[in-house]
N, C-alpha and C positions, 0 to 999 in steps of 0.2 A: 514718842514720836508718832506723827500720822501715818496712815498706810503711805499715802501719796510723798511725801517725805522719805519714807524707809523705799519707796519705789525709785526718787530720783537719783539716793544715796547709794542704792544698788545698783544705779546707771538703766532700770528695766525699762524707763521712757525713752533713755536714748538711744537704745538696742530695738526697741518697737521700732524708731520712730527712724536709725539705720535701717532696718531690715526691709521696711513698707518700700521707700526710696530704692534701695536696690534688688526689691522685686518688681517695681513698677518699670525702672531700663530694664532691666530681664527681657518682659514680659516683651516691650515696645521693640526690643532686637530682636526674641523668637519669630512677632509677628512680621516685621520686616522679612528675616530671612525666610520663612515659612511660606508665604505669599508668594515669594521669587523661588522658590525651591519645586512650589506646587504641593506641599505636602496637606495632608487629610486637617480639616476644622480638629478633629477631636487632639491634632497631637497639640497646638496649642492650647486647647482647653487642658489638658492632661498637666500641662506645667502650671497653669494657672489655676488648677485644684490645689498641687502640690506647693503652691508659693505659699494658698493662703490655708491650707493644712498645717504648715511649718510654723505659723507664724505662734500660734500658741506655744509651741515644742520651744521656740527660742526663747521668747520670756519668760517659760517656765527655770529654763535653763539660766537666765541672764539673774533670775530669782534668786535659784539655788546655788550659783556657783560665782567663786571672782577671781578674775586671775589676779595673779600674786610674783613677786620677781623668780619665784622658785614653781612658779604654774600655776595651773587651776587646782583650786580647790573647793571643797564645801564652804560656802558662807559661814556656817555655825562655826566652823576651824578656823575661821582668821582673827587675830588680836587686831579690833578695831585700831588698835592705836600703829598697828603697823600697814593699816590696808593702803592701799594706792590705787583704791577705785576713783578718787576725784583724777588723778592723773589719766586714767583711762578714759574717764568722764570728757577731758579735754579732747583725746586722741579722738573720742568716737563726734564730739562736736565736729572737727576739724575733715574725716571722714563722711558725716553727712552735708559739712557744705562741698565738698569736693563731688560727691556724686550726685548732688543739687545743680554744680556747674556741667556736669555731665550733661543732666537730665535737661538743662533749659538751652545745651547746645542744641543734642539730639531733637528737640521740639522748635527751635530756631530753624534747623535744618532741613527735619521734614515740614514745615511750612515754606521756605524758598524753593523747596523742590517740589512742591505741590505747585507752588504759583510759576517755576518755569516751566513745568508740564504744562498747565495751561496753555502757557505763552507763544509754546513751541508747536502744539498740539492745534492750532488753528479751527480745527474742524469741530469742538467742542464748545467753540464759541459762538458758534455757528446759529443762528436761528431757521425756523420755519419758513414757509411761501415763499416771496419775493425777496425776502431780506438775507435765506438761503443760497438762493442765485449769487444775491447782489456780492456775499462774503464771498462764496464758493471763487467768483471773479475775479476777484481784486486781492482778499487777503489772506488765503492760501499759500502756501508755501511752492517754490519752484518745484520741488517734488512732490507733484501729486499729477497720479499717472491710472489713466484707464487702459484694460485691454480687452479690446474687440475679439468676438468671436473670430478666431482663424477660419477661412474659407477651405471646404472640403473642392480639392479640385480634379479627384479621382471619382469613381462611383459606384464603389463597392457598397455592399449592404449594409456596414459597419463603418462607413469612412467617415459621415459626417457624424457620428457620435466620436468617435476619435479624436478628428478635429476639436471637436467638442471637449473634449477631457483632459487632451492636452492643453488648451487654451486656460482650462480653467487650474491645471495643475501647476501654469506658470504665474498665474493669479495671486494663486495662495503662498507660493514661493516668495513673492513678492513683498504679499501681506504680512511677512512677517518681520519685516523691515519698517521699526520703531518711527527713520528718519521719513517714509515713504504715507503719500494718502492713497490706497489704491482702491478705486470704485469698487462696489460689492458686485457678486455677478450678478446678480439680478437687473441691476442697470444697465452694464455693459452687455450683455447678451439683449436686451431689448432691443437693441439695433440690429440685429442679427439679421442678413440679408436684406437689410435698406441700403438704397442708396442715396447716399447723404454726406455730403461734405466734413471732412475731418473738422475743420473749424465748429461746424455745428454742431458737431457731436461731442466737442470739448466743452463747449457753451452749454449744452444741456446737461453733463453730466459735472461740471463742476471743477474739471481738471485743466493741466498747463502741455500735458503731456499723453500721448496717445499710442498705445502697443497694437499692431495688425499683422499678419501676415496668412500662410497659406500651407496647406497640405498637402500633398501627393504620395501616395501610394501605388506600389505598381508590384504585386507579391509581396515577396519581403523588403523590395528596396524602398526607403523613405525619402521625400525630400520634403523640408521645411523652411521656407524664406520668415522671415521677421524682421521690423522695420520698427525704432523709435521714430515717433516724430511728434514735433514742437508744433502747437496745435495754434499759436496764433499766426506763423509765418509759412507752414508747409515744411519745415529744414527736414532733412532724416535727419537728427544727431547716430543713429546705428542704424546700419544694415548689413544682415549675412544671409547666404545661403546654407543650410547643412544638406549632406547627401550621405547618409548611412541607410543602417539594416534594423528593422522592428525592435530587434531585440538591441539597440543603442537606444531607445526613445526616451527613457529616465536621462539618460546623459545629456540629450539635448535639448530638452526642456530644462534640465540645471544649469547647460551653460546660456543658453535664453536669458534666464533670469538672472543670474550674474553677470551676463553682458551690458541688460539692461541695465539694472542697478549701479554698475560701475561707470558707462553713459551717462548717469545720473549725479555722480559725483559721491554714489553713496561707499565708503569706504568700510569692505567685508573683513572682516578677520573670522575667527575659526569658528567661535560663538556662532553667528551669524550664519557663518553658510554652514552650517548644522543644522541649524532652525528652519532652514531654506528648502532641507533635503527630505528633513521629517514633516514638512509640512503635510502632501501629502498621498497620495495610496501607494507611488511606486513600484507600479502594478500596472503592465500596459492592457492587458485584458480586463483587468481588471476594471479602472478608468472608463473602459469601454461600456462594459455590464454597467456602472455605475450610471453612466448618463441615460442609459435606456430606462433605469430603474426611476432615475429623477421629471422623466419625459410623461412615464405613466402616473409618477407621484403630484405631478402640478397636475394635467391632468383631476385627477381624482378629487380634487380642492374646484371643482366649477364646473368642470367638462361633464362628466360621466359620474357614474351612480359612486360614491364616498368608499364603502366598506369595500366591494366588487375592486375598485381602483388600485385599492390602499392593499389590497391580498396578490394583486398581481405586479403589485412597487415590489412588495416585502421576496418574492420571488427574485428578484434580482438582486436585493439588497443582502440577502443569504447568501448569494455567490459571491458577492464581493468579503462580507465576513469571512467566506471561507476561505477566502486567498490573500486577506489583509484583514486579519481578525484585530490590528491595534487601531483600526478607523476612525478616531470617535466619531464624525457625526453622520456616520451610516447608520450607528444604531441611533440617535437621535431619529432620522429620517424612516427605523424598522418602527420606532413603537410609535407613529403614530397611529396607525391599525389599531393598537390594543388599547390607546387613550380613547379613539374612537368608541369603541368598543364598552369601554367601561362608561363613557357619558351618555351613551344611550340606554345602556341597561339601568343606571342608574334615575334616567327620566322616563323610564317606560316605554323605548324605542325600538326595544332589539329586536322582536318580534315581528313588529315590521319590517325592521331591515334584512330580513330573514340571518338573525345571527342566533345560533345555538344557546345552549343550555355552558355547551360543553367549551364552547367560546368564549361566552363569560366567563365560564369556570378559571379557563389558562389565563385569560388578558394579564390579570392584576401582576401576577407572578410575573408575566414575560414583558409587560413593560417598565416594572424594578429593576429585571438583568437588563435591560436593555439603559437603562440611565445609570445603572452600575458600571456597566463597561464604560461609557459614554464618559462618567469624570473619572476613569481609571485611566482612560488613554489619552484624555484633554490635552491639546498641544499645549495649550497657554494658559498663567494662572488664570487668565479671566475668565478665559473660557468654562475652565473648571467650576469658577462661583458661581456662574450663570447657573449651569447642570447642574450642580449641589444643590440651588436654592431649588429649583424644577424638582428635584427627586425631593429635596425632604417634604415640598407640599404635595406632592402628590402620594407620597408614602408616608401621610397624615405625622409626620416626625415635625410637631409645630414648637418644639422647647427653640426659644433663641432666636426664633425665624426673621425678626423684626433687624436684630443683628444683620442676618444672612443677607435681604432685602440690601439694608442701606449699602453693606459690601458690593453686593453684586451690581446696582445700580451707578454705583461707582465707578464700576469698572470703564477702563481703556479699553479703545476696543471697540467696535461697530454692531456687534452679535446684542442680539436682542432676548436670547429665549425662547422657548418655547413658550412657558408659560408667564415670563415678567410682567409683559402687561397687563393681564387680569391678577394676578398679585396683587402689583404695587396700585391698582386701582382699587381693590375692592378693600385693601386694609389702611387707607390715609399716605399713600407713597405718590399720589398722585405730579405732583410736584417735583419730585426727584424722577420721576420717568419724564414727564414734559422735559425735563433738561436733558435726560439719557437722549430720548426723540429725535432733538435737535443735531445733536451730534451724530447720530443713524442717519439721518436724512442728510447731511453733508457728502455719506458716503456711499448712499444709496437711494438717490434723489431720485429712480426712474420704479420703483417698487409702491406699488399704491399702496399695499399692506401698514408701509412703514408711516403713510400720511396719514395712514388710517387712524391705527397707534398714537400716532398725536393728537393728529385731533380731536382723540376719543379724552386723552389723558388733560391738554387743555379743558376740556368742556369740565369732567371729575376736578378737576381743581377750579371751578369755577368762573373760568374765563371764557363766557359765552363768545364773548366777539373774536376774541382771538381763535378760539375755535371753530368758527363760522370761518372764518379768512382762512385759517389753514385749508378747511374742507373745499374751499372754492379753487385753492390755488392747486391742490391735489389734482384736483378733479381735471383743471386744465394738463397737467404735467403728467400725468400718470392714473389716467381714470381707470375706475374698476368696480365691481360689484362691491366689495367692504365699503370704499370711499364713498358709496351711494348713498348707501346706509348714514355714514357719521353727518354725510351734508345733512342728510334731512332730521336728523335729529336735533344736528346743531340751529338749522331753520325755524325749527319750532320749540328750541331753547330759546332761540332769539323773537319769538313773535311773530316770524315772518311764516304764517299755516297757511295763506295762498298759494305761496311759491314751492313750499312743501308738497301741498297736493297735487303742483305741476309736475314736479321731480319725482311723486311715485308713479304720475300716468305715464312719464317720457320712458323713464327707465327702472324701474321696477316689474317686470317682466312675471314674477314668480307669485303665484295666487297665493302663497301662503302668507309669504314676504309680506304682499303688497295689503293682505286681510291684518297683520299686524301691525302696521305703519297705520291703516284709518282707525284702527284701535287707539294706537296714539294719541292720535289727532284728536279722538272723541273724548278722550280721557282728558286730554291735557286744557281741552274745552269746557268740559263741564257738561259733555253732553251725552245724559247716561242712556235714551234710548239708541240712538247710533250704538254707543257703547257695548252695548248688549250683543245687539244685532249683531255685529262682529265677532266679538269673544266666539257667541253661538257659533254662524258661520265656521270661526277657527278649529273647535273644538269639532264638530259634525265632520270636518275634512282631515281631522290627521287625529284619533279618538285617543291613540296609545299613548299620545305624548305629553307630558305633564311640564317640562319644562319652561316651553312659550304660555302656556296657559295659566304657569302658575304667576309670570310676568304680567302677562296682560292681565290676569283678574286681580293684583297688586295694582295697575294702574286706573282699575276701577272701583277698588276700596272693598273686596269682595273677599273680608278678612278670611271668616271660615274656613273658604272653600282653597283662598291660599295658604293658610296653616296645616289645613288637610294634607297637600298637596308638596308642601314643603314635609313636616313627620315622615312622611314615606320617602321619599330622596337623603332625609336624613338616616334610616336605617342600612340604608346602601352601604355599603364597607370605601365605594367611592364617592359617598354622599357630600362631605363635607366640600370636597375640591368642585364636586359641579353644583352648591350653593353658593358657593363663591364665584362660580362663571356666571350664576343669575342673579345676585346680587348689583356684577359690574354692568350687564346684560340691560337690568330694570332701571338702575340710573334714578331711582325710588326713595331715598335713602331705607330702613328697615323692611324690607318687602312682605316677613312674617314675622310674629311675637318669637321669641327667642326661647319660652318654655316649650316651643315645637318642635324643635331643636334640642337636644340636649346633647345629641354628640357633637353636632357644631357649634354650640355654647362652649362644653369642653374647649376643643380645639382652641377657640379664640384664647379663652383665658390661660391657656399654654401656652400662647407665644403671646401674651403680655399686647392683645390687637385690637386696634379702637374700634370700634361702632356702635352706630352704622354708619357706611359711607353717607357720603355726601349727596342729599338732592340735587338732580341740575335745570329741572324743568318743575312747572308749577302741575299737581296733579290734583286738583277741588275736588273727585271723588274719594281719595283715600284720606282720611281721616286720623293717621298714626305715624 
């Protein structure tokens, strides 16, 4: 008899071929419940080591052994002429079509419930510019609800941060109401003492429905008025007064939001208003210290010197750790100092920035613990993918990444990352963020950051024009320095270097900025003495920094001196993660040979990562 024969006879294929089957639903239920539980990546991997560790152990077993009317026994012990393995043979047929109808349920199923997420989900349907409006208008759902900054109507030193805190703690309350769209703060607070008709501020922002009201403090006693109102007719559908004492202000910010919500027709059970409560700090002081910290932290992104900003954020954001150490995204918001921190030392910054030895030294450490806590306390699974994927790149952990990426880009959910979009840019995700984008800018349509973001991720996957149209339509809705940037990029993706070099004389402000945009220009031309001329220029005004330089002398085809320049960034222990911010940066496709690299060569081929990205503009000096 054949092996394959004595294998079928022993039942060993249909025990393989049971066992794969019902380790695959296994597998497809741990990950469901896991997801929804928020538990760690490694516990599912843990089971799916062990599924496919067993799998030998049983056909060794299905080998050696047959059960028999009187049990199992050794194979070599049974009288073939009494065995009743075909009998079994039928049983285990009859078993793996039944957990075949299982398994084509469960795969029926989550595909209906993927496409009524969807359906239900509006906002992820949602496209970019004009066409973002046009959905945000029309096919939104009746629940979708902005809330305006509460007006401080007392004038204590601390009141309009207050106002501030609470406004935004009934926000997130809010936000975690699956049925509800609720604007991101960053748009609802752009309106922040305008005066501006409710109608139009629903029209900009997207929504059907609009939260307002007001503070007063006076010692301990509080008063707080709040108002729903229907943004195309003026109606209040709620209004209340509350009149308590400081120390109630967690209670009335939870009945706020459960008043609202129920207003809304949205129907809480206990789930729900849990979610509601843990939202977020629960901490009236605390709240307080947080928006001060956040006021220094934007700040420090454009106003004021970066490092100096970001030390006197993280001052604040310690106070709030120490009074609501389960925060997560306070520490999101502490480490960006110490990311700072490490991308400069890593491009030859720090020195100029006047950052230590000894600053370096701590960063790496203190912004691990800091993305450790961060998806230890994650309210939401989603939230938590986002972190996860942010901490494994940045804590060079690249086994599986490409996994993490599609998960996390998936997600539900408005939250972008820290680092998603230079990820999914620099390794072939381009495409699955332009979708993420769409759906961000539904709910945070007043935030240029987030136009940026697309724009940028349209152009890496290709689509000059539609990238060009986003950057214009940003620029009207939400202009800013980022947006500046992606228009003119996108400008001279598209051929259009006239209107580009109008766009760095109008608004490019910044001599270094503006010495890297005609670098561009001259590169993307073909015109190497300009070409030059610049680089020089760049390099004479800012000598320590190798990161723009190493950009710009890729877009001049100035192998060497960029392979040079790359090697050293690659030995940085934070090397790898800021070649990947200059990779998305250069928009080059390969900006250096890869044998320059050798620990970012590693890395890639760890997480299984195409390149080089994508060229998106034409550059006749570089050659590779």
């Amino acid at each position: 008899m054949s092996l394959f024969a004595e294998l079928k006879r022993r039942n060993v294929v249909r025990v393989g071929i049971a066992y794969a089957v019902i380790g695959w639903v296994i597998a497809q239920i741990a990950e469901f419940a896991f997801e929804n539980f928020g538990a760690p990546d490694w516990v599912l991997k843990t089971i799916v080591v062990i599924l496919l560790l067993g799998l030998p152990l049983v056909l060794l077993f299905a080998w050696a052994f047959e059960l028999t009317p009187e049990g199992l026994k050794r194979e070599k012990d049974v009288d073939r002429s009494q065995s009743i393995a075909s009998q079994t043979g039928h049983k285990l047929d009859r078993t793996i079509i039944a957990v075949l109808l299982v398994a084509l349920t469960w795969f029926a199923w989550d595909k209906f419930a993927a496409e009524t997420t969807t359906e239900i989900e509006p906002a992820a349907q949602a496209t970019t510019g004009s066409e973002t409006q046009e959905i945000v208008k029309t096919e939104l759902s009746e629940k979708s609800v902005a809330v305006l900054p509460f007006v401080a109507m007392s004038s204590g030193p601390d009141d309009e941060y207050f106002a501030d805190g609470l406004t935004e703690e009934i926000l997130n309350s809010l936000a975690q109401l699956p049925e509800l769209l609720v604007t991101a703060r960053t748009s609802a607070f752009s309106f922040k003492g305008q005066d501006i008709p409710i109608q139009e501020i629903a029209t900009a922002l997207g929504v059907k429905h609009v939260v307002e009201g007001s503070v007063r403090r006076s010692g301990d006693r509080l008063r707080v008025t709040a108002q729903l109102i229907r943004a195309n007719d003026g109606f209040h559908l709620w209004s209340e007064n509350f009149d308590s004492s400081s120390t109630d202000t967690i209670a009335v910010q939870e009945s706020i939001a459960e008043q609202i919500a129920s207003a809304m027709d949205v129907v809480l059970d206990k789930r729900k208003r849990e979610a509601m409560k843990q939202a977020g700090l629960r901490d009236v002081e605390a709240f307080t210290i947080y928006q001060k910290g956040l006021e220094v932290y934007e700040q420090a992104h454009g106003e004021i010197e970066t490092i100096a900003g970001l030390r006197r954020a993280n001052a604040y954001f310690e106070q709030v750790i120490e009074r609501v150490p389960t925060f997560s995204q306070v520490y999101m918001d502490h480490s960006d100092l110490f990311i700072h921190v490490l991308s400069q030392a890593a491009s030859g910054l720090y020195n100029a920035a006047g950052i230590s030895d000894e600053d370096v030294a701590g960063a790496y450490p203190h912004a691990i613990a800091d993305y450790e806590a961060a998806v230890r306390y994650a309210k939401t699974p989603e939230t938590r993918l986002l972190t996860e994927l942010d901490l494994a790149f940045i804590s060079d952990n690249w086994l599986g990444i490409g996994g993490r990426i599609e998960r996390a880009l998936a997600a539900p959910g408005c939250d972008d990352g820290n680092w998603t979009p230079i990820i999914a840019n620099a390794f072939g995700y381009s495409k699955n963020h332009f979708d993420r984008s769409r759906k961000i800018l539904a709910c945070d349509p007043r935030r240029s950051l987030s136009w940026f973001n697309s724009a940028r991720s349209a152009l890496r996957m290709g689509d000059k024009v539609e990238a060009l149209r986003i950057a214009r339509e940003g620029s009207l809705i939400a202009p800013g320095a980022w947006l500046s940037t992606a228009l003119i990029r996108t400008l001279i993706a598209n051929g259009q270097n006239d209107e580009a070099r109008q766009e760095i004389a109008d608004h490019i402000h910044d001599d270094l900025l503006a010495l890297q945009f005609k670098a561009l220009l001259a590169a993307h031309e073909g015109d190497q003495a300009s070409f030059e001329r610049f680089l020089n220029e760049y390099k004479a005004a800012d000598p320590s920094d190798m990161f723009w330089p190493l950009i710009i002398s890729a877009w001049g085809g100035q192998r060497e001196a960029v392979n040079r320049m790359a090697a050293t960034i690659d030995r940085h222990h934070f090397g790898s993660a800021t070649l990947a911010q200059i990779a998305v940066w250069c928009a080059c496709g390969a900006p250096w040979d890869m044998d320059a690299t050798p620990n970012f060569a590693a890395k890639l081929k760890e997480g299984s990562l195409p390149w080089p990205p994508q060229t998106t503009m034409e550059f006749p000096l570089k050659d590779w």
